[in-house]
Phi, psi and omega in degrees: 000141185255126183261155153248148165289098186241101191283083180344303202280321161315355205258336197012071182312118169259163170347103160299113183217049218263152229264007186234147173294152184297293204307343187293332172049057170254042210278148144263203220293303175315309174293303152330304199280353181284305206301321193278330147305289190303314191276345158279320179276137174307315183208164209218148175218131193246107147263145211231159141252195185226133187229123168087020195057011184221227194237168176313166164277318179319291211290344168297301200325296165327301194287335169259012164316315193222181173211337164276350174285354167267330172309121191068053178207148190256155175228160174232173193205123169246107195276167159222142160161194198309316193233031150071040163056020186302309208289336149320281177330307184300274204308348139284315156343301194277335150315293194303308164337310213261344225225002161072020176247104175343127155264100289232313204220134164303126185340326203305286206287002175274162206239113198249138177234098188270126180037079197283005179260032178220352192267347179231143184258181201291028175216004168123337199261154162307141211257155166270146180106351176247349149239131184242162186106129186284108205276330168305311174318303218281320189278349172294295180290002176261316168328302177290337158290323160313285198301316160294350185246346147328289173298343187263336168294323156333278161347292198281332189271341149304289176309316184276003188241024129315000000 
């Protein structure tokens, strides 16, 4: 898998507040520029924290900026906070779900990082006891969603402009 780094907080997104719906695919210029980002990549690995039992508002925000450019594409979810973000994680799982993108792995198998201002040490590495989840399993399996799911868009994008 060829990965990009897309750093949320680089992007400094204001309040979407754009006077036509995404779904409408009516972008103006910020959007466009999101869209032709979100629509070259295959797949997605979201890592999060959790504010509120839920996901940051940057990242909702983010996520309503385009809306077909996500479709029929798999994510994987890595969480981080006190109790390693599940409940963030759900609550993307049901955003992405509505945004047409396959979650990739079940609450069990996504990769929670519990008390991330303690879990790593002074070079960077993970502590043992503070991540849990298997990170190979999950890019095995997000790969194999990509890659299936590539293909039937490949497919479907022949077939349909005949």
């Amino acid at each position: 898998m060829e990965l990009e780094l897309f750093d949320l907080a680089e992007q400094n997104l204001p309040l979407f507040s754009e006077p036509i719906p995404p779904l409408e695919h009516q972008y103006g210029a910020l959007q466009q520029k999101l869209a032709e980002k979100i629509g070259s990549a295959d797949g997605f690995v979201f890592v999060t924290g959790e504010y509120n039992h839920s996901i940051p508002g940057s990242l909702k925000n983010f996520l309503d900026y385009v809306n077909a450019e996500w479709n029929h594409k798999a994510a994987a979810y890595v969480g981080y906070g006190s109790a390693g973000a599940i409940r963030s994680i759900e609550h993307l799982v049901q955003v992405m779900t509505e945004l047409r993108v396959t979650s990739v792995a079940n609450t069990r198998d996504h990769i929670h990082i519990n008390q991330v201002w303690a879990a790593f040490d002074d070079n960077g590495q993970p502590k043992a006891g503070f991540v849990h989840g298997d990170v190979k399993k999950q890019l095995i399996e997000l790969e194999w969603w990509v890659q299936a799911l590539k293909s039937k868009r490949d497919n479907y994008a022949i077939s349909s402009s005949k």
